[in-house]
C-alpha positions as CSV (number, residue, x, y, z in Angstrom):
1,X,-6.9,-16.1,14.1
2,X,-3.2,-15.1,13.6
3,X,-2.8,-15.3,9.8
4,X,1.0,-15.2,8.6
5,X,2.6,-13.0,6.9
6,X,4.8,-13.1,3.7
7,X,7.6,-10.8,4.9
8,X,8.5,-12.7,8.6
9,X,11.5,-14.4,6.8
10,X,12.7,-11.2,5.7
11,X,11.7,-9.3,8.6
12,X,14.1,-11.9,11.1
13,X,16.7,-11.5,8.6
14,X,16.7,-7.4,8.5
15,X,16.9,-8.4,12.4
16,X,20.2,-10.5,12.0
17,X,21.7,-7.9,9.3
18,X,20.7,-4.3,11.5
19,X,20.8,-3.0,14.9
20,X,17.7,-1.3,13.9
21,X,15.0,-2.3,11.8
22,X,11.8,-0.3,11.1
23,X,7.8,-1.9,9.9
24,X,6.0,1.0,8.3
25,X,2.8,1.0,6.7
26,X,-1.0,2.1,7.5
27,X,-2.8,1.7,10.8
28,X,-3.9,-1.8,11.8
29,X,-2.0,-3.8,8.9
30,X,-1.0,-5.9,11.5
31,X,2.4,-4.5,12.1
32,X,2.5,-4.5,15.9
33,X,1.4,-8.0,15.8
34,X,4.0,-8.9,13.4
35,X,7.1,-7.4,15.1
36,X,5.5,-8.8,19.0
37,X,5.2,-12.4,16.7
38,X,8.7,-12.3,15.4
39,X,10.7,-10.8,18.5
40,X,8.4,-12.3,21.8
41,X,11.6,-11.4,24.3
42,X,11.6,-7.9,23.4
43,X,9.6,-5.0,25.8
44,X,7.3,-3.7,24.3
45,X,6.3,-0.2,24.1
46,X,3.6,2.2,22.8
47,X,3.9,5.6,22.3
48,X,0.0,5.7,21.5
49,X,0.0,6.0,25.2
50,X,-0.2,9.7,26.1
51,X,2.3,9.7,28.7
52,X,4.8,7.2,27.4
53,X,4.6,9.0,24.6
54,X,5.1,12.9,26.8
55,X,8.1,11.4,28.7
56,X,9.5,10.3,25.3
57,X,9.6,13.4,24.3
58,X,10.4,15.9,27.1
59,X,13.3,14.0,28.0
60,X,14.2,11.1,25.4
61,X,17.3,10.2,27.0
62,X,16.1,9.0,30.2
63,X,12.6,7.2,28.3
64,X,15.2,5.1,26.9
65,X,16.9,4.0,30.4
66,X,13.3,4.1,32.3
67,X,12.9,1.2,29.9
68,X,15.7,-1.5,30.2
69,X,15.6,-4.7,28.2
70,X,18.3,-7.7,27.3
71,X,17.0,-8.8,24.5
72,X,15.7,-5.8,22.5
73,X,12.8,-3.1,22.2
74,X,9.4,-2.7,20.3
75,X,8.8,1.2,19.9
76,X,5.4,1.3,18.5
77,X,4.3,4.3,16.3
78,X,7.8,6.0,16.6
79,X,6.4,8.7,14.4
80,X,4.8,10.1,18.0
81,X,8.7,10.6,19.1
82,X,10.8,10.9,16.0
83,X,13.2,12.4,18.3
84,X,14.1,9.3,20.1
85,X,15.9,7.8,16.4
86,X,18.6,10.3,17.4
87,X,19.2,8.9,20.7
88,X,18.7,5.5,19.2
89,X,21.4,6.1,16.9
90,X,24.2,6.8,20.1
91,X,23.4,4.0,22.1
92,X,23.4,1.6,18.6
93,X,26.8,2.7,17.9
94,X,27.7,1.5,21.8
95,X,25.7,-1.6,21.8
96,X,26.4,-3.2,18.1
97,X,23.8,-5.3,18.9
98,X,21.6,-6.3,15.9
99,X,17.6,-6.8,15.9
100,X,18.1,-4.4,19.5
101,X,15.4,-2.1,18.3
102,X,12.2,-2.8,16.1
103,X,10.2,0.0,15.2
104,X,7.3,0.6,13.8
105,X,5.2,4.2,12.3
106,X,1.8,4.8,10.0
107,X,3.3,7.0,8.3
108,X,6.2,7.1,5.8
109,X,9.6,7.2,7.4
110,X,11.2,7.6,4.1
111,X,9.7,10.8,3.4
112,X,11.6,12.8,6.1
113,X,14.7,13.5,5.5
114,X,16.3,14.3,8.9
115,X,15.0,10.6,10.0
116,X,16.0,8.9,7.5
117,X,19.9,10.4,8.1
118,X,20.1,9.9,11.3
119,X,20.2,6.6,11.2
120,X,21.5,5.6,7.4
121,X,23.4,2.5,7.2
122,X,21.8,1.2,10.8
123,X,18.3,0.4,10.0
124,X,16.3,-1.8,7.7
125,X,13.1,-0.5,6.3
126,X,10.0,-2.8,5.8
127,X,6.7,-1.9,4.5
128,X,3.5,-4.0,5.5
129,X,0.6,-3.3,3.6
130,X,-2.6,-4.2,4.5
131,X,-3.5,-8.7,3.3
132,X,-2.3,-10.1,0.4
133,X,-4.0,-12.0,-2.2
134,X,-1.6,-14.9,-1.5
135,X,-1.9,-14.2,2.4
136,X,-5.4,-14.8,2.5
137,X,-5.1,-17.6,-0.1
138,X,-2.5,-19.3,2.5
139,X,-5.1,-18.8,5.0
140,X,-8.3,-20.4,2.9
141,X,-9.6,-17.0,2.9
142,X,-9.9,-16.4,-0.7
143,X,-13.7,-15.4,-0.8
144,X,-16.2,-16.7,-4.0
145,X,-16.6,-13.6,-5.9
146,X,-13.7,-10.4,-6.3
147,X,-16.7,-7.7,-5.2
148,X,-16.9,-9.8,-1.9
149,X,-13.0,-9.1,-1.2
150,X,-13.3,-5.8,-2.7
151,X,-15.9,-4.6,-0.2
152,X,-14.4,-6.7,3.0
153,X,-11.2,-5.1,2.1
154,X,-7.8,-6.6,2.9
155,X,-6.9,-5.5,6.5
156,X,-6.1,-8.3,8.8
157,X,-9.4,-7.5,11.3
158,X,-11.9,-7.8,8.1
159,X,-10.8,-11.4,7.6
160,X,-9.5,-12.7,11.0
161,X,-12.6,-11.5,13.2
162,X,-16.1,-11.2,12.7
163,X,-17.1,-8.2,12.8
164,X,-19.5,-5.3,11.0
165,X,-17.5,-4.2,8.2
166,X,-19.7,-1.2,7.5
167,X,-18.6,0.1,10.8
168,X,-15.0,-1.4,10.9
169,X,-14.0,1.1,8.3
170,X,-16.3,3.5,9.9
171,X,-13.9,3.8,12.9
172,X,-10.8,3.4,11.0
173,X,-12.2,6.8,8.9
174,X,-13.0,8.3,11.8
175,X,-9.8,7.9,13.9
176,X,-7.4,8.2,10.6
177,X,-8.8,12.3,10.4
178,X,-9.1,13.0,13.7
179,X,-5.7,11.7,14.7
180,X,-2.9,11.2,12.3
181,X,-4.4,14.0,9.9
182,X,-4.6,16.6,12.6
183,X,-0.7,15.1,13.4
184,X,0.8,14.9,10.3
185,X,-0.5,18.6,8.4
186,X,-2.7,21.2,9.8
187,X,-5.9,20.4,8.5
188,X,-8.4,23.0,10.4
189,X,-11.3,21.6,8.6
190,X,-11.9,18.1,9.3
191,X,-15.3,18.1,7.3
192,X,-13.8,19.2,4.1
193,X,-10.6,16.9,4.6
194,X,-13.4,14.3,4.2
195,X,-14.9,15.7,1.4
196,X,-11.8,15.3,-0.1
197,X,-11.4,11.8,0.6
198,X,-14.9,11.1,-0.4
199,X,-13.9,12.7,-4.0
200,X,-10.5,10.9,-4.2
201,X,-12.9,7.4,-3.8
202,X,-14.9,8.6,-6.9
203,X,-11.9,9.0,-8.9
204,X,-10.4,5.8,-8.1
205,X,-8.7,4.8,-11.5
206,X,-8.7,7.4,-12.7
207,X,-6.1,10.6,-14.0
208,X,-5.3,12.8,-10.7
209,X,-6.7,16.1,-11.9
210,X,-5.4,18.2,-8.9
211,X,-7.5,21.7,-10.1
212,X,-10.7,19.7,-11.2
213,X,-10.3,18.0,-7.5
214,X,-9.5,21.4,-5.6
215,X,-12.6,22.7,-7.5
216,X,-15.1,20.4,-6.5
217,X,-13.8,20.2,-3.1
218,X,-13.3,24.3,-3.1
219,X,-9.5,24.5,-2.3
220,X,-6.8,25.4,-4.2
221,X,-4.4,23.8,-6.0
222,X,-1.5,24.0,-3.6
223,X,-3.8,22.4,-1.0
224,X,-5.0,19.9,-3.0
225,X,-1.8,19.0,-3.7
226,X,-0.9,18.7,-0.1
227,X,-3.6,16.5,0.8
228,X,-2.8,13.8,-1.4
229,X,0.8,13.9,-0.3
230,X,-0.4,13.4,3.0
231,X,-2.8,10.4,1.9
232,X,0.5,9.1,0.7
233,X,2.4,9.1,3.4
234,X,-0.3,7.8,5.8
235,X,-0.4,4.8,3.2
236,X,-4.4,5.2,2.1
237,X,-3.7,5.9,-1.4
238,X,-0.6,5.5,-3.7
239,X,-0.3,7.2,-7.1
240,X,0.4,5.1,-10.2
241,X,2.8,7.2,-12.5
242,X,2.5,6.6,-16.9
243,X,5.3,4.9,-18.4
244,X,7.4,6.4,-20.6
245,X,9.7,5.4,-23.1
246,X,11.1,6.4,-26.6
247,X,7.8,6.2,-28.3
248,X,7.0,8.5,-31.1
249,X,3.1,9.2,-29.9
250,X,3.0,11.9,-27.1
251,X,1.8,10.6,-23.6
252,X,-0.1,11.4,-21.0
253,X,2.2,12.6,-18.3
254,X,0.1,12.4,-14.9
255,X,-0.2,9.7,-12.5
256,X,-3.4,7.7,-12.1
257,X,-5.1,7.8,-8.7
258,X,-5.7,4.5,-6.3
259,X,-6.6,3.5,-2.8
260,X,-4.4,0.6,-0.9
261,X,-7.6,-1.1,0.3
262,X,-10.9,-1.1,-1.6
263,X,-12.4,-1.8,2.0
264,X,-11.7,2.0,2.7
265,X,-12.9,3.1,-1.0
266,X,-16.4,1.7,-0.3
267,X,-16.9,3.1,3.0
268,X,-16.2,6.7,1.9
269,X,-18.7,6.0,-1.3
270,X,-21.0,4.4,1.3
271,X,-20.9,0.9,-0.7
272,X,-23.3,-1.2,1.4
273,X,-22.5,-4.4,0.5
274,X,-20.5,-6.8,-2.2
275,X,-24.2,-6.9,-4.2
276,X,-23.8,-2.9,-4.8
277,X,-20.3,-3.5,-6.0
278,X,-22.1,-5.9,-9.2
279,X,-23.5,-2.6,-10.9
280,X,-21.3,0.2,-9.3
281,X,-20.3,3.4,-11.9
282,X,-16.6,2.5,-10.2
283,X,-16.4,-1.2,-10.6
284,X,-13.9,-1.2,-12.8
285,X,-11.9,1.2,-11.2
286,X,-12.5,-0.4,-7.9
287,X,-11.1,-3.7,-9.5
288,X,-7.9,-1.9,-10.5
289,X,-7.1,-0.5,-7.5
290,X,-7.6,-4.0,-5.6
291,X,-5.3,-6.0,-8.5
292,X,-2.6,-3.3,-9.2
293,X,-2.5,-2.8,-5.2
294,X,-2.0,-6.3,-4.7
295,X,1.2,-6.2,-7.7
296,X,2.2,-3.3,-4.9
297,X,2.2,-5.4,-1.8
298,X,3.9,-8.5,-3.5
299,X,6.3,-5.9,-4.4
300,X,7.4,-4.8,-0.8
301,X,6.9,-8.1,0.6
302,X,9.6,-9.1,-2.1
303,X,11.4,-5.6,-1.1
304,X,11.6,-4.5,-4.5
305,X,11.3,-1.1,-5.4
306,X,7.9,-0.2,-6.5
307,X,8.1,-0.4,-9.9
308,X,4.2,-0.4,-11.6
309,X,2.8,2.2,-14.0
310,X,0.2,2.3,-16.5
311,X,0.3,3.4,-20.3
312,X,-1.6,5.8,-22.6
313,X,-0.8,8.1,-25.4
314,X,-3.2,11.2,-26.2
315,X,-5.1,9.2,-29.1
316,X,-6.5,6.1,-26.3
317,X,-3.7,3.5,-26.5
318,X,-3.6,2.4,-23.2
319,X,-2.8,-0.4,-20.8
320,X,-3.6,-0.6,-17.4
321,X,-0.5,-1.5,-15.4
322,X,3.5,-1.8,-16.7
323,X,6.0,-3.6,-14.5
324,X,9.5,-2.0,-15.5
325,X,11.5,-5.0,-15.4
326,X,14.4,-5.3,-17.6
327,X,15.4,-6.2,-20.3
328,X,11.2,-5.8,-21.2
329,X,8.7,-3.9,-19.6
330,X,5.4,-6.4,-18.5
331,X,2.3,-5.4,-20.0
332,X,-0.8,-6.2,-18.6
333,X,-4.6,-5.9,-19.0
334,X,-7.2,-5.9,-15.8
335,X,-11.0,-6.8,-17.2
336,X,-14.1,-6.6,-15.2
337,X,-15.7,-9.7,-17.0
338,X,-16.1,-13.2,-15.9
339,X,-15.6,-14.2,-19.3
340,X,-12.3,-13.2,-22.0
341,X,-13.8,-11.6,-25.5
342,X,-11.2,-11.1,-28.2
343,X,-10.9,-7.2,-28.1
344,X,-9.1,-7.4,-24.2
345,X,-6.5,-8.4,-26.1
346,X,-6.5,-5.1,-28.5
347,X,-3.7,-2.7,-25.6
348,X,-1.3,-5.6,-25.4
349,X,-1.0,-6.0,-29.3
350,X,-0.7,-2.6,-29.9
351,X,2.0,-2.3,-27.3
352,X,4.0,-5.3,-28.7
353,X,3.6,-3.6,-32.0
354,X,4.6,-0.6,-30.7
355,X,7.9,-2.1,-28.7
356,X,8.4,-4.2,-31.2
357,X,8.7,-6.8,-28.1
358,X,7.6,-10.2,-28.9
359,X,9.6,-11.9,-26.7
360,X,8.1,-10.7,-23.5
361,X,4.4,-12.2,-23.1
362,X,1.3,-9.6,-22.3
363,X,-1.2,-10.9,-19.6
364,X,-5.0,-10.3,-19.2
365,X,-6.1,-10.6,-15.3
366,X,-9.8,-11.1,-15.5
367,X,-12.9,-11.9,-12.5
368,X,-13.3,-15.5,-14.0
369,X,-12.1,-18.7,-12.1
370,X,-9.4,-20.1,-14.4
371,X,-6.0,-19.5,-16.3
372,X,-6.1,-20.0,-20.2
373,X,-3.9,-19.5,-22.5
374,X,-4.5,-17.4,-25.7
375,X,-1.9,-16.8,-28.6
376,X,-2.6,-13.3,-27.8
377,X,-1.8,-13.2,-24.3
378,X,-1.7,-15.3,-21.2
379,X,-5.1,-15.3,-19.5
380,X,-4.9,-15.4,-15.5
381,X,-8.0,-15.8,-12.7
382,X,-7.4,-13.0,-10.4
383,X,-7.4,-15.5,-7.9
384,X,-3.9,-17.5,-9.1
385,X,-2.2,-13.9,-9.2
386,X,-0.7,-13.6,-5.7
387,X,2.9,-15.1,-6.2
388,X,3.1,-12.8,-10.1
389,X,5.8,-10.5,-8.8
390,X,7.7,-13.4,-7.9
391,X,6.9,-15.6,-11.0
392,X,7.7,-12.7,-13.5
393,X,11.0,-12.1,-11.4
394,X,12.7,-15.9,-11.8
């Protein structure tokens, strides 16, 4: 089942506006499916296959004329031959022919310098993260219960295929370490790489300690370090940074630690179903991770700038997540419960106190089935928050 996806309209429009336009995000978000979907004439290519991908780079110039096309090209997983964006970049300047080449890479072109230079001002970047909320609502795929999304995850082959999930994100594991791992840093030991995976999944939600994780893992701090840029960049965790502002209480200053997809989460902490998920130590963090990395998709789908954090000063203020959207930062509350009690409400009305805001409301996104409203706070079903980016923004 081919489920759409939010960003098409801006993805044909990139196409219309640049001669190059690039989808990035993690393995098997359903990026080559989206770029064959949207551009059918073009030739596709994939430099997953080994000796595309040893032509393309041993001689990039002729690759590119060993592969004619009219209409346009797909280069799949360009991050195998970053050196053909050079090339690109000549024969763009020639052609001035827009939507020519479409690529797309698992890892974060942004975060390399040289590519991004090379071709500034000729190429539109997308990101396409793994399904949305208001994707799989679009597609009636909304399941009963958060813990059942949380432990199916949100990648397209979890929802559009039956398959085992326990061994889907088995195999995705298993292929991220032993290939884009081994290509993006040089990670000699694959069984502690997973170790440190495995501990970044107990922390979920929680503040990145990078010594207490280097400790327990028994690397040092530079490594550590290293690793979670690298999780980063391969799009299987983000980092949530605090908020700051002119408050007079100091704050905590370190980023908070989540995964993309929950799916991945429970693999690593061997979650064996949606039941385990009911009575899980991480519950609550998993829940965080799936809501806040939803706010993050909506985000890019929108291609906005990222622009979520979370709040706490050093005597246990806190709020979960704070969109940074003028002229009032949005506060909001994420709750485990299927039910609202009167103290959820206790972060957002020390904040409004605190900002002396009253104008902007706070929200409360809880596991029960349906919106209230509370003079406190508006109240929303986690289910009827897939368009809030979008809501919040008109």
């Amino acid at each position: 089942m081919l489920i759409k996806r939010v960003i098409t309209d801006r993805l044909l429009s990139a196409a219309q506006e640049y001669p190059v336009v690039s989808i990035v995000g993690p393995r098997q978000s359903g990026k080559t499916t989206l770029a064959q979907t949207c551009f059918p004439d073009h030739r596709y290519i994939s430099l997953e296959d080994y000796d595309i991908r040893l032509l393309a780079n041993v001689d990039p110039r002729k690759f590119l004329t060993d592969f004619p096309s009219l209409s346009g090209i797909i280069l799949d997983e360009i991050q195998h031959a970053p050196q053909l964006l050079s090339y690109i970049q000549t024969i763009v300047d020639r052609e001035k022919k827009n939507g020519f080449f479409i690529v797309t890479g698992s890892q974060n072109l942004l975060v390399d310098q040289a590519i991004t230079q090379t071709l500034a001002g000729r190429m539109a970047v997308l990101t396409l993260l793994p399904l949305s909320l208001a994707e799989l609502s679009d597609a009636g795929m909304i399941t009963e219960t958060i813990e059942t999304l949380i432990y199916k995850g949100s990648y397209p082959q979890a929802h559009a295929q039956k398959v085992s999930i326990e061994r889907l994100y088995s195999n995705y594991l298993r292929l991220y370490v032993e290939r884009d791992v081994r290509q993006i840093k040089n990670v000699t030991d694959l069984a502690i790489f997973q170790k440190f995976m495995r501990l970044c999944a107990g922390r979920v939600g929680q503040i990145l300690n990078l010594t207490s994780l280097g400790n327990d893992c028994g690397i040092n701090h530079h490594t550590a370090q290293a690793w979670i840029s690298l999780l980063e960049a391969s799009y299987v965790i983000f980092l949530l940074n605090p908020y700051f502002n002119n408050f007079s209480k100091r704050l905590i200053k370190s980023p908070k630690l989540y995964f993309i997809d929950t799916g991945i989460i429970c693999s690593l902490l061997k979650i064996g179903s949606a039941q385990e998920l009911l009575s899980h130590y991480l519950r609550g963090g998993l829940i965080e991770s799936f809501i806040i990395a939803d706010f993050l998709k909506q985000q890019h789908n929108l291609e906005q700038q990222p622009s979520l954090y979370f709040w706490r000063d050093q005597t246990g203020n806190e709020l979960d997540c704070v969109i940074d959207k003028s002229p009032y930062a949005v506060p909001i509350e994420i709750k485990g419960s299927n039910t609202i009690a009167t103290d959820f409400f206790k972060g957002l009305q020390y904040w409004k106190k605190l900002t002396e805001n009253t104008s902007t409301p706070g929200y409360v996104v809880y596991c029960g089935d349906e919106n209230q409203s509370w003079p406190q706070a508006k109240v929303l079903s986690w289910k009827s928050i897939g368009n809030f980016i979008q809501d919040i923004s008109t």
